[in-house]
C-alpha positions in Angstrom: 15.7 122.5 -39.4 13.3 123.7 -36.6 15.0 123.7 -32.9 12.5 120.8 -32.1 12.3 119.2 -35.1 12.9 115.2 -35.4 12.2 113.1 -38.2 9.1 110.8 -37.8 11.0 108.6 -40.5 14.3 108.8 -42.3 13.6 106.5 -44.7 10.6 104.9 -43.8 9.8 105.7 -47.0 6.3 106.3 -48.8 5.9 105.6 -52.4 4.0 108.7 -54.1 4.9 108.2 -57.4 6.9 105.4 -59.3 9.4 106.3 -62.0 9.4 103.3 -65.2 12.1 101.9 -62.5 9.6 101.0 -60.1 11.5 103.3 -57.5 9.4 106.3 -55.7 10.0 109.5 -57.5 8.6 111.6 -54.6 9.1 110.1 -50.7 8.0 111.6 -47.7 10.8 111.6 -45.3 8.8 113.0 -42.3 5.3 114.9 -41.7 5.1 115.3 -37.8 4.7 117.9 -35.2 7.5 118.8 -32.8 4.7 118.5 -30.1 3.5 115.2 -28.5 0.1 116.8 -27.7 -1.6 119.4 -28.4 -3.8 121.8 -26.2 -7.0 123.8 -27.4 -6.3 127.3 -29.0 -2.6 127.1 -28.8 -0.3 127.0 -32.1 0.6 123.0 -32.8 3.7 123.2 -35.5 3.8 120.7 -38.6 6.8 119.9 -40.8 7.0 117.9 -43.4 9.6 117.1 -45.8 9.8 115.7 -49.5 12.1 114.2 -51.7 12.6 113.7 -55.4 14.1 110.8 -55.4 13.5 110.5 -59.5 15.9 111.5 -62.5 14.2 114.2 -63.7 12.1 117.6 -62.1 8.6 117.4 -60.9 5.9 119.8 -60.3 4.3 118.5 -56.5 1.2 119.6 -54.7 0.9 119.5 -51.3 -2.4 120.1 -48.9 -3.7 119.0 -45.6 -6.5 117.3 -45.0 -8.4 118.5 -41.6 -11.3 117.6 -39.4 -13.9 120.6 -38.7 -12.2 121.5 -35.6 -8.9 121.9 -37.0 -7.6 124.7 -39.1 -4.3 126.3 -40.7 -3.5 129.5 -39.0 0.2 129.8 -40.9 2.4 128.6 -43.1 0.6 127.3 -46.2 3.0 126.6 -49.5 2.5 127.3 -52.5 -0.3 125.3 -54.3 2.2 123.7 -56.5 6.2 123.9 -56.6 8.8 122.4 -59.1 11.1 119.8 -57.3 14.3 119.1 -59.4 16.0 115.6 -59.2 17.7 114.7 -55.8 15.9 118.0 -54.5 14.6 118.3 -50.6 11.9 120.4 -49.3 10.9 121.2 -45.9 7.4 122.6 -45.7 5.7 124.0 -41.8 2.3 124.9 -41.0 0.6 126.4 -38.1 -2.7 124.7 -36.4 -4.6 125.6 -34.0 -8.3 123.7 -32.8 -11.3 125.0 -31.4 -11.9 121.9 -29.5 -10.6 119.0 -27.8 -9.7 116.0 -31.0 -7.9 112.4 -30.9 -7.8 111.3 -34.4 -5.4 111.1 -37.8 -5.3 114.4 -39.9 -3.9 113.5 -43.4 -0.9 115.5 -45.8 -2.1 115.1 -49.3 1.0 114.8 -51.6 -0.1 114.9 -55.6 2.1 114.7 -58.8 1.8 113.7 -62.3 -2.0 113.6 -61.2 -1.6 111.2 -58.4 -2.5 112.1 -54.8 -1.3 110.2 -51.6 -2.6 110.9 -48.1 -0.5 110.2 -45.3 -2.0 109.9 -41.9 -0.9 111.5 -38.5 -2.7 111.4 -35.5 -2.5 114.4 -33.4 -4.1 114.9 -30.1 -5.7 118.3 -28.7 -6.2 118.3 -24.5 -8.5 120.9 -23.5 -7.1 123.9 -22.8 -5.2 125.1 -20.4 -2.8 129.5 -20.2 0.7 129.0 -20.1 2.5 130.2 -16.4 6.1 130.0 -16.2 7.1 128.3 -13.3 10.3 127.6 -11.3 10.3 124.1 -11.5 7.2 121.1 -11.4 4.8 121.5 -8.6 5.1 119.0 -6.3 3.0 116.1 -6.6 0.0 115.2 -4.5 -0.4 111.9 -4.3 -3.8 109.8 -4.9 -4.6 108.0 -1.9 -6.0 104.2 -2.4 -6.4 101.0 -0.4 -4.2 98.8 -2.1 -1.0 99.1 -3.6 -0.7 100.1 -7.1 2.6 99.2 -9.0 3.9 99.6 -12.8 6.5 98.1 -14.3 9.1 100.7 -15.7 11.5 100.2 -18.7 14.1 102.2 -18.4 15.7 102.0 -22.1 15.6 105.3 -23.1 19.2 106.5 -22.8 20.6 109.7 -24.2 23.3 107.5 -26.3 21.1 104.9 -27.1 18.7 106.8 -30.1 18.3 103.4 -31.3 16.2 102.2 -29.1 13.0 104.8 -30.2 13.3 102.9 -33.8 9.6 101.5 -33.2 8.5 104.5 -32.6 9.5 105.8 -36.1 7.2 104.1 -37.6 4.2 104.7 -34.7 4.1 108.7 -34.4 1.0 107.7 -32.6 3.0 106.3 -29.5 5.4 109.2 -29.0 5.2 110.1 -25.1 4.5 113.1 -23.8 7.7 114.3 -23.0 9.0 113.2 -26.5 12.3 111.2 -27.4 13.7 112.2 -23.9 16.6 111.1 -21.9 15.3 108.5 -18.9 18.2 110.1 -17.0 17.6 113.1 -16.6 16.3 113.7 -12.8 13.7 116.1 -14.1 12.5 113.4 -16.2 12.2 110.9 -13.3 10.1 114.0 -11.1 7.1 114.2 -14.2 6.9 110.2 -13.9 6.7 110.7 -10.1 4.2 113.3 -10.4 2.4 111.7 -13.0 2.0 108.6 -11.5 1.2 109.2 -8.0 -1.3 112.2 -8.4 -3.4 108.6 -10.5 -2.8 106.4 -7.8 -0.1 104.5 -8.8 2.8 104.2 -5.8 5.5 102.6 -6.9 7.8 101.9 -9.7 9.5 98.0 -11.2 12.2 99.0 -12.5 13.7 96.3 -15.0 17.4 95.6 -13.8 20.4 94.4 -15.9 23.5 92.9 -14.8 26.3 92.6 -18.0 28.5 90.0 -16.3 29.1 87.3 -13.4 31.3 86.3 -10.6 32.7 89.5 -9.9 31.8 93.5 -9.1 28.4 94.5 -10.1 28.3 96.2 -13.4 24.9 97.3 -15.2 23.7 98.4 -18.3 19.9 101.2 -18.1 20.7 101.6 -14.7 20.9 105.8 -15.2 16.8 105.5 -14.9 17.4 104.2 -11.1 21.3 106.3 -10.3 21.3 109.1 -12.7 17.5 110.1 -12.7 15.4 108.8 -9.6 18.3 109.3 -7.1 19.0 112.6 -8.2 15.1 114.1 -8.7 13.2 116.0 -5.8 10.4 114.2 -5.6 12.2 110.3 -4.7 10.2 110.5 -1.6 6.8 110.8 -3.0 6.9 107.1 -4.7 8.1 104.2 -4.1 10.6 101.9 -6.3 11.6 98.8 -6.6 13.8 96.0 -9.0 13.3 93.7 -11.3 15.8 91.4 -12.1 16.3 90.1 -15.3 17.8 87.3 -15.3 17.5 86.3 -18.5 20.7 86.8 -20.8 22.5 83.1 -19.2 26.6 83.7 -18.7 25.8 88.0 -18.2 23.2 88.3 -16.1 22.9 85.7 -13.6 25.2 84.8 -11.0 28.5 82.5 -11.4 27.7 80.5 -8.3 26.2 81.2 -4.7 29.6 83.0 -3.4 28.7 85.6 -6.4 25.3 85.9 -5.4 26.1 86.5 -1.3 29.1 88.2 -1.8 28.5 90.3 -4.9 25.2 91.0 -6.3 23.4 91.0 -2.8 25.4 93.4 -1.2 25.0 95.7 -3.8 21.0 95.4 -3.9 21.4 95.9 0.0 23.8 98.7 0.1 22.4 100.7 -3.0 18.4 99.7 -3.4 17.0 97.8 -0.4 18.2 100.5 2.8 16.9 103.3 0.5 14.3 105.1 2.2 12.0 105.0 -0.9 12.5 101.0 -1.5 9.3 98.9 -1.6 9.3 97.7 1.9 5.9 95.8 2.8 6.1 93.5 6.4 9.5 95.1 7.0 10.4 93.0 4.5 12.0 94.5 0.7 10.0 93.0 -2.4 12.7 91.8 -4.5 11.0 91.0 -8.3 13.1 88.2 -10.2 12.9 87.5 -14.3 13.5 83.8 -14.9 14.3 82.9 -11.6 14.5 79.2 -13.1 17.9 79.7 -14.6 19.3 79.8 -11.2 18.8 76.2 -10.9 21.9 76.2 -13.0 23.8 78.6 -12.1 23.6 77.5 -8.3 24.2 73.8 -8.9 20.7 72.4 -8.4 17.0 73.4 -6.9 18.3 73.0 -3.2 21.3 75.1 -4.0 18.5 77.7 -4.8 16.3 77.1 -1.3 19.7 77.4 0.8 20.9 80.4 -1.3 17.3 81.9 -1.1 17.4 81.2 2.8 20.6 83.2 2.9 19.3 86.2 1.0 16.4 86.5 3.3 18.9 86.1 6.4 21.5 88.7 5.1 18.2 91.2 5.2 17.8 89.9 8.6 20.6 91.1 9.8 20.2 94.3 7.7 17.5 95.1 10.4 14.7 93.5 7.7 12.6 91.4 8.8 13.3 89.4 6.0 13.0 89.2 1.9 9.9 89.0 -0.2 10.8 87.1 -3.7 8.6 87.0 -6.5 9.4 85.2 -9.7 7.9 86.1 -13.2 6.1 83.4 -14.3 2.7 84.0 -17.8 1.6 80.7 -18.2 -0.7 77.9 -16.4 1.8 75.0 -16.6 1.0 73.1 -13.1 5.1 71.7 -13.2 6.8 74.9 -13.4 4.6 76.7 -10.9 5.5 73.3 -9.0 8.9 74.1 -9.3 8.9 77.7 -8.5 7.5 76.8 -5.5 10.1 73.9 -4.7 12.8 77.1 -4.9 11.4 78.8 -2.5 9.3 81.8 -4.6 7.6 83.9 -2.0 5.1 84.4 -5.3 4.1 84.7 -9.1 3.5 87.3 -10.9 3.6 87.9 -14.8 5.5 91.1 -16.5 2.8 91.0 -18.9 0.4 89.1 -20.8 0.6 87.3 -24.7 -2.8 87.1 -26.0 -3.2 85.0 -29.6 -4.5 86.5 -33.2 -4.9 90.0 -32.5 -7.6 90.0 -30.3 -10.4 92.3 -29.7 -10.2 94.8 -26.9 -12.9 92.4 -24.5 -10.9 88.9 -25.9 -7.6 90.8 -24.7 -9.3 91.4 -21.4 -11.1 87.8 -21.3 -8.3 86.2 -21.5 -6.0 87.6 -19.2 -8.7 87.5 -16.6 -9.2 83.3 -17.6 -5.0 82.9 -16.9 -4.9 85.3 -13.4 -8.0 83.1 -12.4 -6.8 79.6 -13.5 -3.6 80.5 -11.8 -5.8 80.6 -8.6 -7.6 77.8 -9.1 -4.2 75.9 -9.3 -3.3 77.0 -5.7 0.2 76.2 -6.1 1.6 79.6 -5.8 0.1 82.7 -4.9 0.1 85.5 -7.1 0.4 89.1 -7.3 -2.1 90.4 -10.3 -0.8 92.0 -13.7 -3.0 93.6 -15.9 -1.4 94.3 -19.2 -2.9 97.4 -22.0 -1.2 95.7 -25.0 1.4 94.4 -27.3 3.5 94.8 -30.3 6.3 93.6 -30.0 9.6 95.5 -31.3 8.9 95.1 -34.9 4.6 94.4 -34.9 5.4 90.8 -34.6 2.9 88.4 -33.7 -0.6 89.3 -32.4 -0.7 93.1 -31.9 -3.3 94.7 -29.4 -4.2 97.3 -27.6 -6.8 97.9 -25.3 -8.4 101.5 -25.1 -8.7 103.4 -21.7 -12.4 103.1 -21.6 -12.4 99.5 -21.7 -9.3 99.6 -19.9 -11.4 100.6 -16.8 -13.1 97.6 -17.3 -10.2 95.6 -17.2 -8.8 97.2 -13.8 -12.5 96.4 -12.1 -12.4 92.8 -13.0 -8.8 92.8 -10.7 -9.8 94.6 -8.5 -12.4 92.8 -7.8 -10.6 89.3 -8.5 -8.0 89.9 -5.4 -10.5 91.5 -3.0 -11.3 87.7 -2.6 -7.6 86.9 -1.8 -6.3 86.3 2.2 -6.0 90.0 3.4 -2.6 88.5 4.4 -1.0 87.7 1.4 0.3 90.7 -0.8 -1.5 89.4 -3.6 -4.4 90.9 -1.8 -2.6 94.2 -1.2 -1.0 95.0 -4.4 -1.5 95.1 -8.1 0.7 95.4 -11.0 0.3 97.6 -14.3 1.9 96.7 -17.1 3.6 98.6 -18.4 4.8 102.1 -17.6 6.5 102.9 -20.8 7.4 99.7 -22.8 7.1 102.1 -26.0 9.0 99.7 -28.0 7.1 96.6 -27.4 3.7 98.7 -27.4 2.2 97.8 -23.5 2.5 101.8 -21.7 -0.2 103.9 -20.0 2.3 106.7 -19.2 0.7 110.2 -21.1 1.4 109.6 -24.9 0.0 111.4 -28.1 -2.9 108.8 -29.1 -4.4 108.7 -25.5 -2.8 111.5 -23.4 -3.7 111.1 -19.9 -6.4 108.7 -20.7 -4.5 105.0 -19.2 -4.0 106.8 -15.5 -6.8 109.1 -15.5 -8.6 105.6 -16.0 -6.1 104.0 -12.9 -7.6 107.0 -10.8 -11.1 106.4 -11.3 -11.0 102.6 -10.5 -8.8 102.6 -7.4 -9.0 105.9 -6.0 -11.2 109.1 -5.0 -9.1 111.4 -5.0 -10.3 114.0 -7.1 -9.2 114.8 -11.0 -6.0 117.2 -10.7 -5.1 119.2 -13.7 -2.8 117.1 -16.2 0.2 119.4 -17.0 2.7 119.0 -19.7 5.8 120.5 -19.3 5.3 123.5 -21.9 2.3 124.1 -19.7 4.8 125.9 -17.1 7.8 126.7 -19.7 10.1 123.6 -19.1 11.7 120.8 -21.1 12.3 120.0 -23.7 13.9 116.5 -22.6 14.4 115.0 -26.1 17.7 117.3 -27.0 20.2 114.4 -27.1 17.9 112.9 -29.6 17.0 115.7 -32.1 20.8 116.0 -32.4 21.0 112.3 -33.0 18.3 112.8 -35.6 20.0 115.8 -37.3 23.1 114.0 -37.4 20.7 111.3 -39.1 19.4 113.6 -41.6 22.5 115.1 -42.9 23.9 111.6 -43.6 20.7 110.6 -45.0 21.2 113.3 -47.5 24.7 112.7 -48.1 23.9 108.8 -48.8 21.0 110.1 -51.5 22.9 111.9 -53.1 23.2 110.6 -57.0 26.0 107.8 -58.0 27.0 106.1 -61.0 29.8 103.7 -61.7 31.0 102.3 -65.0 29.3 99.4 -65.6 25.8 99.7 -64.2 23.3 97.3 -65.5 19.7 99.1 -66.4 18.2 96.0 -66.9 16.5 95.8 -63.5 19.7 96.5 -61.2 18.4 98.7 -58.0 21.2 99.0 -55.9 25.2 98.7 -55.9 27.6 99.0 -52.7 30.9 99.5 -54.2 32.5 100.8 -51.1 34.6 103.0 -53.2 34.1 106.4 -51.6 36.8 108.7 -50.5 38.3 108.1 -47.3 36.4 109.4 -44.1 33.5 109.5 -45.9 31.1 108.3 -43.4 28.1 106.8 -46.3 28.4 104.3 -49.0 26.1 105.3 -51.7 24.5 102.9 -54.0 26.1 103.7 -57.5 23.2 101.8 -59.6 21.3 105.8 -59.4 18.5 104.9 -57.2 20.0 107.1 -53.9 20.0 103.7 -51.6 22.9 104.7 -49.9 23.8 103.9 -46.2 25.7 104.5 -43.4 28.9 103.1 -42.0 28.5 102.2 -38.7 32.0 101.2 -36.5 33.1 100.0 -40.1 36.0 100.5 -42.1 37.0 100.3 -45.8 40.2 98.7 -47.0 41.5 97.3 -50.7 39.0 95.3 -52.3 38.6 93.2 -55.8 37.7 96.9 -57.2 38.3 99.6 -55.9 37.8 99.0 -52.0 35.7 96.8 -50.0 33.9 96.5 -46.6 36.1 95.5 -43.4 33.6 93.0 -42.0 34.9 92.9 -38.1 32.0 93.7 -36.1 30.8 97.1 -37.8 28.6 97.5 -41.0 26.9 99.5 -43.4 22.8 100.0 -42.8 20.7 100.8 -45.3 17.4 102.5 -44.5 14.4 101.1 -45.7 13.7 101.7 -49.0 11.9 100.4 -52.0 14.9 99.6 -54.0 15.5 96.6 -51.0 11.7 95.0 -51.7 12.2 93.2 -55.1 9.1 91.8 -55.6 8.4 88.8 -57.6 12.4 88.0 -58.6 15.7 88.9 -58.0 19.2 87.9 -57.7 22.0 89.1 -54.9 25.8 89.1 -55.7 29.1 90.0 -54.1 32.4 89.0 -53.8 33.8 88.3 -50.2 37.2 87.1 -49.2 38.3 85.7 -45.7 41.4 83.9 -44.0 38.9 82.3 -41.6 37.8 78.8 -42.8 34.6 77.6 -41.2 32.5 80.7 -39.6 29.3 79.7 -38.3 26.4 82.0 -37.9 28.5 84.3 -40.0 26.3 86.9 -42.1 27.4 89.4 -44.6 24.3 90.4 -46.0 20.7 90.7 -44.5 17.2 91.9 -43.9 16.0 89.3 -41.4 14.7 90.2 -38.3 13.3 88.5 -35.8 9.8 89.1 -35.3 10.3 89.2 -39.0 11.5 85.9 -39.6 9.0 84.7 -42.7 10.5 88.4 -44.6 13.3 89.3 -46.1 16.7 87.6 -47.1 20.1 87.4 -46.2 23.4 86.0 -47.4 26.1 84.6 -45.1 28.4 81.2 -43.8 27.0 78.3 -41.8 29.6 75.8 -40.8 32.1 77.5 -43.5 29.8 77.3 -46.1 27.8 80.1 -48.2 24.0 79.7 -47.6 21.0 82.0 -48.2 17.8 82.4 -46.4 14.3 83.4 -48.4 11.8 82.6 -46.3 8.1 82.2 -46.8 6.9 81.3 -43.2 9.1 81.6 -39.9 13.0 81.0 -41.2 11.9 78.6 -44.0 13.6 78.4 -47.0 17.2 78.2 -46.4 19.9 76.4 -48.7 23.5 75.6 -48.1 26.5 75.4 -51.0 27.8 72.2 -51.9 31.1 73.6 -51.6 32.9 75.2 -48.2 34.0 78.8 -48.8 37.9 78.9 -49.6 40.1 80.9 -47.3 42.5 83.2 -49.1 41.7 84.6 -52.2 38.1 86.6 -53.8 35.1 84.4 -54.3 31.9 85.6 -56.3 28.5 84.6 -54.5 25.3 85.0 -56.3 21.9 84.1 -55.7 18.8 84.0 -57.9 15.4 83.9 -57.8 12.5 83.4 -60.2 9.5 82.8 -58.5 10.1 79.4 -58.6 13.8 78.3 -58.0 16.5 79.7 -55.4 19.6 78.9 -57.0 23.1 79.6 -55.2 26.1 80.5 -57.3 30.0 80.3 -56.5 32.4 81.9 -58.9 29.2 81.5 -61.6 29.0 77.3 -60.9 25.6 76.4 -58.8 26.1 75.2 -55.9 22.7 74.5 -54.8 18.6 75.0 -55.5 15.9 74.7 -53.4 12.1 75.1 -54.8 9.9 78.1 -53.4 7.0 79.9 -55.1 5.7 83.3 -54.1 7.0 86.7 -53.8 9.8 87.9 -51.6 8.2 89.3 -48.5 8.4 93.0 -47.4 9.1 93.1 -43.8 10.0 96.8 -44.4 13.3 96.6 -42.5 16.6 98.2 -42.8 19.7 96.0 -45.0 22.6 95.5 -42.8 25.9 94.7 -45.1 28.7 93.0 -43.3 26.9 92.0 -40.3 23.4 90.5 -39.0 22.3 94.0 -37.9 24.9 96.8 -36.2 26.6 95.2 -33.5 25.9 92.2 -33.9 28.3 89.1 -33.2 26.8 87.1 -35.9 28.9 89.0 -38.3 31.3 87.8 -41.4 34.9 88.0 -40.8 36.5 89.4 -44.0 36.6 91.4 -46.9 33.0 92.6 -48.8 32.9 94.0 -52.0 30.6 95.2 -54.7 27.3 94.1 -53.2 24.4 94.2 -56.1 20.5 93.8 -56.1 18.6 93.4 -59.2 14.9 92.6 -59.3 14.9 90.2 -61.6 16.5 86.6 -61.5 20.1 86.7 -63.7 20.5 84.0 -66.4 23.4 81.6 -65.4 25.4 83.1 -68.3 24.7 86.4 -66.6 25.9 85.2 -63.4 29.2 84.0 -65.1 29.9 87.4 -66.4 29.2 88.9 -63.7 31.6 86.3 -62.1 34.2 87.2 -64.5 34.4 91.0 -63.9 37.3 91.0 -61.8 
């Protein structure tokens, strides 16, 4: 594997050919470039990497499809090569372009007559000669007359890999400075340099508490301690917090003596006296996510005025003049903004904007203009202006947008213009907000990224400054980075599993009549995979799980860990199918309790999944948001195996226990693909809506089992 090399997708798997099966004989695992951009007559590296997935050898073509500016300077494979059954190959090319280009190139895989072309968008800046330097030149900021701020998730943690999962599946989004680690101080100096040389001053950095009523402890707080606090050019930009007060028990406050003697003093003693705190009126802006659930925490909406009054008074006597508080508010609902106000909100503002039904680019802008000037015309609350560049969500749920730099520009002119009209008093006149610096996950970012590069803040510097353009340098521009280290070895760790779950199994007993996957748990011990033993390679991964005696062999310990399954076509059945297991527990009546799923949410009308409400076995297939769910007649029995099956025919859902039905519900239609990972033993990893118990011999078949099928299959054990 290449030093730089990380998989665009470990299994996000594309079909190229099917085998009689219906499963892909040839999936490609990955076709990226180890660069985020590009530059103009220097060498860009692709990789790409195939699998056979089939029973049998194939002979596979592979060729790149290329725009006129694009060509191959290295690395071309052979015309056609012979893959055998279970085989892997990596293939790389050189590329180099003659001119600047933003668009998808294509890899072209044929076999058995059949070609495929997979898109990948690659970005070329114009040029620019490589100079080594000592370390990042030191920013010159963009003057401008008002304050410009972006909100800043700081997610991206070296042990937290997890968290780029979107961005597997949208190449297109990866940033300029790759899967890095937020906490690294050099990352922290590009964002400063970055930002400021395009006008924008300060950072929000989203803030999370993980518990109440005693000493502070946080969770992505490395962005702020490990990386800003630590990086040479702090004093170049400001930053300030956002506290998201959203999780209720975790990251509120227990009552008003945690707030005062707790959470404030650490905001005063760590963030508000730092020199490079947002301080406007001598006052520190203090940025608050639901500031509603404090009405229950403190015991009331006057609890929250006198505890707000006490805040600004501790600041007071910090040698502050006081405490600006803003609370996050997206919507034109005259009560709430009545409220905020009643709690003593200094102002609204909005982290970002939900526009409906995918808009166009000009609806997108429309209508977040129509809510920022409603919201004025209200005059309940003054606000400080958010503009928003788009929205995904973490799993493309929902309307999904995105607004392009050029029409971006016109979107940051109709602000602009919007608070020049407010009091020059107020800081809704003085500031404006960007959302969002790098929500990759959720799709809203204007930091550099492949599709765009430089083109979100090179259009912030145009509207609000005039300053002149500086050169946009990427690290490998002066010989630094890279910054994504702790994530290639995540992903190389990745890929050696994912080959080690591929790898071919067969146990006794495996039904060719349409079964596509069996977990039998039954692998020796240490091993950290379960692979699928029906043949079809749908192996996964154990994840803080365990194995221990089961009805055969042994089974899952469901206890908090699981087993995920990468996405794969062997998890989509189609127009039928039918799920079994047997599961044992000594704890009656587990609620929320699931042992097998591919529900997500913002997937919630895909998928399936198997698992205990109120004790009893009920399954989800749902057709619209979480429709489709049916319950057993019958509590699950505590003590001893029990078979579960489910079927489905395109018509009926039918629930089994130990081969008797215990319920049916109607449904027509094919099982949605959401396209998601299987989680066994648990919601998802880490989840606390897990299973307590034992899990054996999991089985997917896509087709629906007779009922006499389902009573043999009962009877096995």
């Amino acid at each position: 594997m290449k030093p730089r090399q990380w998989l665009v997708t470990a299994l996000l798997l594309a079909a190229v050919s099917a085998s009689a099966e219906g499963v892909p004989a040839v999936r490609l695992l990955h076709f990226d470039s180890p660069a985020p951009l590009g530059r103009v007559g220097r060498p860009l590296a692709l990789e790409a990497e195939i699998e056979n997935a089939g029973d049998a050898p194939l002979e596979v073509a592979l060729s790149l499809k290329l725009p006129e500016q694009i060509r191959v300077t290295a690395g071309e494979p052979p015309p056609i090569f012979s893959l055998e059954a279970g085989a892997r190959r990596e293939v790389q090319w050189t590329i180099e372009a003659t001119d600047t280009f933003s668009g998808n190139l294509a890899l072209a895989v044929t076999t058995d007559g059949e070609a495929r072309e997979h898109p990948l968008w690659i970005t070329f800046l114009p040029p620019m000669s490589r100079e080594k330097l000592p370390y990042i030149p030191e920013p010159i900021p963009a003057k401008t007359e008002i304050l410009i701020g972006a909100h800043h998730c700081p997610l991206w943690e070296a042990d937290k890999p997890h968290m780029w999962k979107q961005l597997i599946k949208h190449p297109e989004r990866t940033p300029a400075l790759g899967f890095y680690d937020q906490n690294n101080p050099e990352v922290s100096d590009w964002e400063t340099k970055w930002a400021v040389e395009h006008g924008v001053s300060f950072f929000i950095y989203c803030w999370y508490r993980t518990s109440q009523g005693g000493p502070v402890e946080t969770m992505f707080s490395g962005a702020i301690h490990d990386a800003f606090f630590k990086s040479r050019f702090q004093d170049k930009v400001k930053f300030t917090i956002m506290w998201e007060n959203q999780n209720r028990g975790k990251a509120g406050v227990a009552d008003e003596r945690d707030l005062m003697d707790n959470l404030l003093p650490f905001w005063l003693d760590n963030f508000f006296t730092h020199p490079s705190y947002l301080v406007v009126d001598n006052k520190p802006v203090l940025f608050i996510y639901r500031p509603e659930f404090l009405v229950d925490d403190l015991g009331g909406e006057e609890a929250v005025v006198a505890a707000f009054d006490k805040m600004r008074a501790a600041c007071r006597d910090r040698g502050f003049d006081g405490l600006w508080l803003l609370g996050e508010y997206r919507g034109l609902d005259r009560n709430h903004l009545e409220k905020m106000k009643r709690l003593g909100l200094d102002y609204s503002f909005a982290y970002c904007w939900h526009v409906l039904d995918n808009p166009s680019p000009e609806r997108a802008i429309n209508t977040q203009m129509e809510y920022i000037e409603k919201t004025k015309e209200l005059g309940i609350l003054p606000q400080v202006v958010t503009v928003t560049q788009g929205w995904s969500g973490w799993q493309d749920e929902g309307s999904v947008w995105t607004i392009p730099p050029e029409p971006y520009k016109d979107l940051l002119r109709r602000a602009k213009a919007h608070i020049a009209a407010y009091p020059p008093e107020e800081l809704g006149a003085r500031m404006l907000l960007l959302d969002n610096w790098n929500e990759w996950g959720e799709g809203h970012y204007i930091a550099p990224y492949r599709e765009h590069g430089f083109g979100y803040l090179d259009a912030v510097r145009e509207v609000f400054s005039d300053a002149p353009p500086r050169a946009n340098l990427l690290p490998e521009d002066i010989g630094m980075g890279p910054y994504d280290t702790a994530y290639r070895e995540h992903r190389k760790e990745e890929r050696e599993l994912s080959a080690l779950a591929g790898e071919h199994a067969v146990k006794p007993g495996t039904d060719p009549e349409g079964l596509m996957a069996w977990w039998s748990f039954d692998e020796e011990d240490g091993c950290p995979v379960v692979r699928d033993m029906s043949g079809n390679r749908t192996g996964g991964y154990l994840r803080n799980a365990r194995r221990a005696p089961g009805v055969d062999g042994n089974a899952l310990v469901c206890d908090g860990g699981a087993v995920e399954v990468p996405n794969h076509p062997s998890l989509s059945p189609g127009e039928a199918m039918t799920l079994a297991c047997w599961v044992f527990t000594e704890n009656p009546a587990q609620e929320d309790a699931w042992m097998v799923n591919r529900i997500r949410g913002g997937a919630t009308h895909t998928g399936y999944r198997l698992g205990l409400c109120g004790g009893y076995p009920c399954f989800a297939l749902p057709q619209t948001e979480w429709s489709h769910h049916l319950t057993s007649d019958t509590a699950l029995p505590a003590g001893w195996w029990v078979h579960l099956a489910v079927t489905y025919d395109g018509r009926w859902i039918r629930l089994y226990m130990d081969g008797r039905e215990a319920a049916h519900l109607e449904r027509t239609g094919p099982v949605n693909d959401g396209g998601l990972p299987l989680t066994l033993g648990n919601f998802e990893t880490g989840h606390r809506a897990h299973f307590t118990g034992l899990l054996d011999e999991v089985k997917l078949w896509h087709r629906a089992l007779s009922p006499e099928e389902v009573v043999m299959q009962a009877q096995e054990f």
